[in-house]
C-alpha positions in Angstrom: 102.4 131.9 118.3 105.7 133.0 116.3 105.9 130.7 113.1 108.5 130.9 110.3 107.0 130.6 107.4 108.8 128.3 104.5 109.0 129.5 101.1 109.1 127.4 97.9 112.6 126.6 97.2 112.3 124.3 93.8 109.7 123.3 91.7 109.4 119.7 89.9 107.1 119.2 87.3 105.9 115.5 87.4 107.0 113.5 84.2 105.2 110.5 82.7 106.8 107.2 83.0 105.8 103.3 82.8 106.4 101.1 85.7 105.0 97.6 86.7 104.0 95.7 84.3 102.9 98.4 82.1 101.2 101.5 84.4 101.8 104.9 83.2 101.8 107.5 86.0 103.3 110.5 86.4 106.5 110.6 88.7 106.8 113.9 90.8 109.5 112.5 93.5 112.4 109.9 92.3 113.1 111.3 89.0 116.4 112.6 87.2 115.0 116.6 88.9 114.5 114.9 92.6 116.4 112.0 93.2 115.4 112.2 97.3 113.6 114.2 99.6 115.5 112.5 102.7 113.6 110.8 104.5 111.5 110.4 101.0 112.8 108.4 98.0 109.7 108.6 95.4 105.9 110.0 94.6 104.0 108.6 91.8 100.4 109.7 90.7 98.6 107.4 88.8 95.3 108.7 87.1 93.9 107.3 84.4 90.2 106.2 82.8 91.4 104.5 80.2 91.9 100.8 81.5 95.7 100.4 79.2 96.9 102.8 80.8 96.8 100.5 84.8 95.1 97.1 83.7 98.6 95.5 83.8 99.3 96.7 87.3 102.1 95.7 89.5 102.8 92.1 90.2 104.5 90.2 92.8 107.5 92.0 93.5 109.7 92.3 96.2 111.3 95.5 98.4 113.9 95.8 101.1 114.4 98.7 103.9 111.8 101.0 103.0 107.6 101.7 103.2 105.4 102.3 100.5 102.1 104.3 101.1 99.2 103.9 98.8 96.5 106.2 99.0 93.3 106.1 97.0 91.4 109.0 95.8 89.1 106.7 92.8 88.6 103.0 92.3 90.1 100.2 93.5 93.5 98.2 93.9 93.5 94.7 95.6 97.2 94.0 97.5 98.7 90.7 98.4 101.8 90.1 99.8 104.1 87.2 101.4 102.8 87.6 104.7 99.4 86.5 103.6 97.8 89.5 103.7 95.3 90.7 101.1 92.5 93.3 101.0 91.4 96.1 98.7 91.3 99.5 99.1 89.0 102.0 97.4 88.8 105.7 97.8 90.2 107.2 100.6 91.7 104.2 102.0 95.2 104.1 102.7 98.0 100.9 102.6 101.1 101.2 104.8 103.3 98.8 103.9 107.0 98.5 106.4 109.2 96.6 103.8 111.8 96.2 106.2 114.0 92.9 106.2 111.8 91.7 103.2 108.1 91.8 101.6 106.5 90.3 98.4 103.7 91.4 97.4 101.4 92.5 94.4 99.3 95.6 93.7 97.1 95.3 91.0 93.5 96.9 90.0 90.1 95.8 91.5 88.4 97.2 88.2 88.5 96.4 84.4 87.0 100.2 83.5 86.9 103.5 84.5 89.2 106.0 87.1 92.1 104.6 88.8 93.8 107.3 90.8 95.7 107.5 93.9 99.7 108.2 94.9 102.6 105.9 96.0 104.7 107.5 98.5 108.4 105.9 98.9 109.2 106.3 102.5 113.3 105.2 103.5 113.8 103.8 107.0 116.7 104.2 108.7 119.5 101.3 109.0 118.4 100.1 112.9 115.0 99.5 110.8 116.0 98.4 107.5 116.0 94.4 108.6 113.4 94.7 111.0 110.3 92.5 110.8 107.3 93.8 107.8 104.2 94.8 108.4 101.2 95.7 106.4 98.5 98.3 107.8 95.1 99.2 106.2 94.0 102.3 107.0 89.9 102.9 106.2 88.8 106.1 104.7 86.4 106.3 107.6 89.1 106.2 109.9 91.1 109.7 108.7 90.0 112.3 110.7 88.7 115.2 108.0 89.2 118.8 109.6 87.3 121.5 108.0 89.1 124.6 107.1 87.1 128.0 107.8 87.5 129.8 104.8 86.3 126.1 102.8 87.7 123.0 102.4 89.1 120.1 104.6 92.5 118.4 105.3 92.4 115.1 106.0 95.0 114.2 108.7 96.5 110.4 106.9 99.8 110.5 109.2 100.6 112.4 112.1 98.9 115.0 113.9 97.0 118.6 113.1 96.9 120.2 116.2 94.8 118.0 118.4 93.7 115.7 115.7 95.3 112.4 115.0 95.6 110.5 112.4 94.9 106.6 113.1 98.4 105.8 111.5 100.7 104.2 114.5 104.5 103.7 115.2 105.9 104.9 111.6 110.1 105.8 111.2 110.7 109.4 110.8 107.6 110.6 113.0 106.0 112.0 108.7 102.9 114.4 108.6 100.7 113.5 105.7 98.0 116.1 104.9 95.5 115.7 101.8 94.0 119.4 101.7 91.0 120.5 99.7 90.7 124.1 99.8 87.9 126.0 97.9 88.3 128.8 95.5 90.4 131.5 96.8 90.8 129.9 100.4 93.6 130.4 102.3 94.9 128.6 106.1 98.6 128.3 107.2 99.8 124.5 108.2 102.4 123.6 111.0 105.1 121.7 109.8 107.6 120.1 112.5 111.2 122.4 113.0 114.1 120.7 111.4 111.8 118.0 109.1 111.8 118.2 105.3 108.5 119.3 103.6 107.2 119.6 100.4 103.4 120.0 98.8 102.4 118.5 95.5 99.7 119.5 94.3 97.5 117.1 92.2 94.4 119.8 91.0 93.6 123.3 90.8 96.7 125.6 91.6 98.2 126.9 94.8 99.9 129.7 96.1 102.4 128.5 98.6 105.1 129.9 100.9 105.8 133.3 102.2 105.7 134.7 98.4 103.0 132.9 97.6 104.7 131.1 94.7 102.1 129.7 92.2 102.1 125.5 92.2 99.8 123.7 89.5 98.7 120.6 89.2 101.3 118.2 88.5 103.6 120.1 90.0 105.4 119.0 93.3 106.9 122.2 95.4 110.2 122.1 97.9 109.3 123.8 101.1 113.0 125.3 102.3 113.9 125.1 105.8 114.1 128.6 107.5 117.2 129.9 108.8 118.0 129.8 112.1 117.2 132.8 114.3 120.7 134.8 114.9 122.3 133.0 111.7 122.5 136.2 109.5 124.5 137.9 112.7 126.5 134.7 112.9 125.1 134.0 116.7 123.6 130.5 115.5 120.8 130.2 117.7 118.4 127.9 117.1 114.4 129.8 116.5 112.5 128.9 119.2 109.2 129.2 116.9 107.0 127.0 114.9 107.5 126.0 111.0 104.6 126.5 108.6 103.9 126.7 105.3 100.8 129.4 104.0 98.8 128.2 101.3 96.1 130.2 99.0 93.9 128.1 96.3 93.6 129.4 93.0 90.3 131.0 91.1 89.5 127.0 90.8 90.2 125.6 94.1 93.2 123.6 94.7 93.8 119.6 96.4 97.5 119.3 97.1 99.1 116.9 99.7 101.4 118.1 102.1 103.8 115.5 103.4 107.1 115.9 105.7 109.3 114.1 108.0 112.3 113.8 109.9 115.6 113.5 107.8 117.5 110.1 108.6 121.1 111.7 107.5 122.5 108.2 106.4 123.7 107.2 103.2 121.1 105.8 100.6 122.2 102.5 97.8 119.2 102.5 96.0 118.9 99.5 93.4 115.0 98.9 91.8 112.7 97.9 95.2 115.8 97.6 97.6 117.2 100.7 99.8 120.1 100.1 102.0 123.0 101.9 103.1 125.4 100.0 101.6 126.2 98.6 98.3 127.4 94.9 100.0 123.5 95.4 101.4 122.1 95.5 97.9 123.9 92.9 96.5 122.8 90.7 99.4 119.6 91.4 99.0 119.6 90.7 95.1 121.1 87.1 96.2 118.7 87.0 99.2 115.8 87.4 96.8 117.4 84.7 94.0 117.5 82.3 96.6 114.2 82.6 98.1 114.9 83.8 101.6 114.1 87.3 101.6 110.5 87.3 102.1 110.3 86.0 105.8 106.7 86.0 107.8 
């Protein structure tokens, strides 16, 4: 098959910040370099051994017209929210959480020592969404399918599908594709990614070579995949390519773990105040007052 294969248009280098009630993580989506990805709003990676640096976690807070994904890679967080649901997840699990109309709910770590380390992913839902009912979804490690990549490695399929392979996820805005890949030293594979959705890898160890130049990506680093051009553009015809989007990937000397993560773009405009992400800025206020009052957490 014909594939267009994306190159890296930007690079953001993750920068330390403190959120919660006192978590240092490194933000690599959100920031003052990447305000949005649309449909994405935020990335954080929190990693950390030493127990200051997360003990204080993320109390009961509340969120409006977006998702937040959690996915663990070491130890353990324990959520609870106003729907009454509460569980833990440990490594490899994942927590979908559909904010919609209104959530409250707390994160905060299963573990008084040792390595805490997963990602928050910020997903924005679109404004037929934004009020809808919440819903919370635990997906089990044992439950993402893990496809093994022949030159070594695997890629672990946490939303959406790699050829034939599905991941368990269900029913999610924006139709995303959420890959955790682990390729060995010096491996290489090429990746679909959906025509017309925005893509980007961040890679979290090693380095990788990405895109059509191969553009070298560290860790810590998170890597715009640009959109290819439609076929005929250049010669002002405007037809839309016929063939697939992908990205190429090649791990460094040391092996590389990156997650590559892309959706549909919603096109709508985005008021963005703390946990709340509506359209408007009437939206947000009401929410504010909404939350003051006690009625924006509804079951």
């Amino acid at each position: 098959m014909s594939e267009n294969l994306r190159r890296v248009e930007h690079i953001v280098q993750g920068r330390y910040v403190m959120e919660g009630a006192g978590v240092r993580l490194r933000r690599a989506l959100g920031g003052s370099d990447l305000r949005t990805l649309d449909p994405f709003l935020l990335l954080d990676d929190f990693k950390s051994d030493s127990p200051e640096d997360y003990i204080a976690g993320f109390p009961w807070h509340p969120h409006r017209g977006m998702e937040t994904v959690t996915y663990m890679i070491h130890g353990e967080i324990k959520h609870e929210d106003s729907l009454g649901n509460t569980g833990v997840i440990g490594p490899g699990d994942v927590q979908w959480m559909t904010a919609g109309g209104g959530i409250i709910h707390q994160e905060m770590p299963h573990q008084q020592e040792g390595l805490l380390w997963g990602f928050q992913l910020w997903v924005n839902l679109p404004a037929a969404d934004k009020m809808g009912s919440p819903r919370y979804r635990e997906i089990t490690a044992g439950s993402i399918p893990r496809v093994p990549v022949a030159e070594g490695g695997t890629v672990g399929v946490i939303a959406g599908a790699l050829g034939d392979v599905e991941s368990p996820a269900r029913e999610i805005a924006g139709s995303p594709r959420y890959l955790d890949v682990r390729l060995e030293a010096d491996a290489e594979i090429t990746l679909p990614i959906t025509v017309g959705h925005t893509a980007f890898a961040y890679v979290f160890e090693g380095a990788a070579m990405l895109g059509d130049d191969g553009t070298a990506v560290h860790a810590g680093s998170l890597a715009v995949l640009a959109m290819p051009k439609p076929a005929g553009e250049a010669e002002g015809i405007g037809t839309e390519s016929k063939a697939g989007e992908a990205v190429a990937a090649r791990a460094g000397d040391e092996g590389a773990g990156f997650l590559l993560i892309s959706g549909r773009p919603i096109n709508e405009p985005i008021v963005w105040y703390g946990p709340f992400v509506m359209n408007t800025q009437e939206e947000i206020e009401q929410a504010m007052r909404d939350y003051r009052d006690g009625t924006l957490a509804r079951p």
